[in-house]
C-alpha positions in Angstrom: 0.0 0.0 0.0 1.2 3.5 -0.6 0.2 7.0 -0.9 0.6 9.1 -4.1 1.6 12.5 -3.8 -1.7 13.6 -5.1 -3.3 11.5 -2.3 -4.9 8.6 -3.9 -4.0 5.0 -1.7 -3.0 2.2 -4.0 -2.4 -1.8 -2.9 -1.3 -4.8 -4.5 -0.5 -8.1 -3.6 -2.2 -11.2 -1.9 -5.6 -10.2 -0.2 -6.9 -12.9 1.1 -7.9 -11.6 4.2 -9.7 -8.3 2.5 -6.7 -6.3 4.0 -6.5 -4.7 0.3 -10.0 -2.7 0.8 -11.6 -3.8 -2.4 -13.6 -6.9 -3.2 -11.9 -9.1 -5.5 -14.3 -10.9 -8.4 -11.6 -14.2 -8.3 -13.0 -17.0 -6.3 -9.6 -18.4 -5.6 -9.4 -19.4 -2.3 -6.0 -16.9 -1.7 -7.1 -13.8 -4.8 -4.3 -11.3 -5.8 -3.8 -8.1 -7.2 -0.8 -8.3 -9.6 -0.9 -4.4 -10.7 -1.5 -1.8 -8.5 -5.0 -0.8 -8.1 -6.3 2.4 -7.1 -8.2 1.8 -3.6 -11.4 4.2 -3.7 -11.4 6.7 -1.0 -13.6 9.9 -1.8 -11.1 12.9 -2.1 -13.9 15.4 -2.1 -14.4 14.1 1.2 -11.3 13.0 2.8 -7.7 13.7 2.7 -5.6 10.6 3.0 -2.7 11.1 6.7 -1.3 7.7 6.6 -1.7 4.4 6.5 -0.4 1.5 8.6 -0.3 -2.3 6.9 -0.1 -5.6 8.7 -0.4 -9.3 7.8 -4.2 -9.5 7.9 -4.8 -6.0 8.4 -4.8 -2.3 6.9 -5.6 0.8 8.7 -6.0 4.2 7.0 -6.2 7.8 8.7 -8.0 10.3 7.2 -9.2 13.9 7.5 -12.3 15.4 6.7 -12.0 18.3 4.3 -15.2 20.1 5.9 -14.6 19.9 9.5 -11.0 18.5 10.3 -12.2 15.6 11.9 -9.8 12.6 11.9 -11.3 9.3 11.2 -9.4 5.8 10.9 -10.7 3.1 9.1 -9.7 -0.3 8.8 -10.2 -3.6 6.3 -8.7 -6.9 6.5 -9.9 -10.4 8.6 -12.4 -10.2 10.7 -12.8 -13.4 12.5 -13.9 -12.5 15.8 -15.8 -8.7 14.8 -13.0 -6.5 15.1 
């Protein structure tokens, strides 16, 4: 995962926990991304602070253009209801 320096995320690789953010179409029981693909965050909306990436996991920190607000949001395994 990475940031662009006009702010749009991007992930590849092996999601087979979700921790990519997007729903794969390939019912493979491990789905990849082989290019990078552009992870849809609204930029009217949000402004992209960081990101932090784990084995199951992905968290992203935004900020709300309107108000300032910080907001994290997270995507990967969810076994238990994290």
């Amino acid at each position: 995962m990475f940031i662009t320096r006009k702010g749009h995320l991007y992930g590849s690789g092996l999601s087979s926990y979700g921790n990519l953010g997007v729903r794969l179409a390939s019912a493979a029981p491990c789905p990849r991304i082989y290019q990078w693909a552009r992870i849809p965050i609204p930029s009217s909306q949000y402004k992209l602070v960081t990101i932090a990436c784990g084995q199951c996991h992905t968290l992203v920190l935004v900020k709300e253009v309107l108000t300032g607000d910080l907001q994290l949001f997270a995507c990967g395994m969810n076994n238990d209801g994290q």
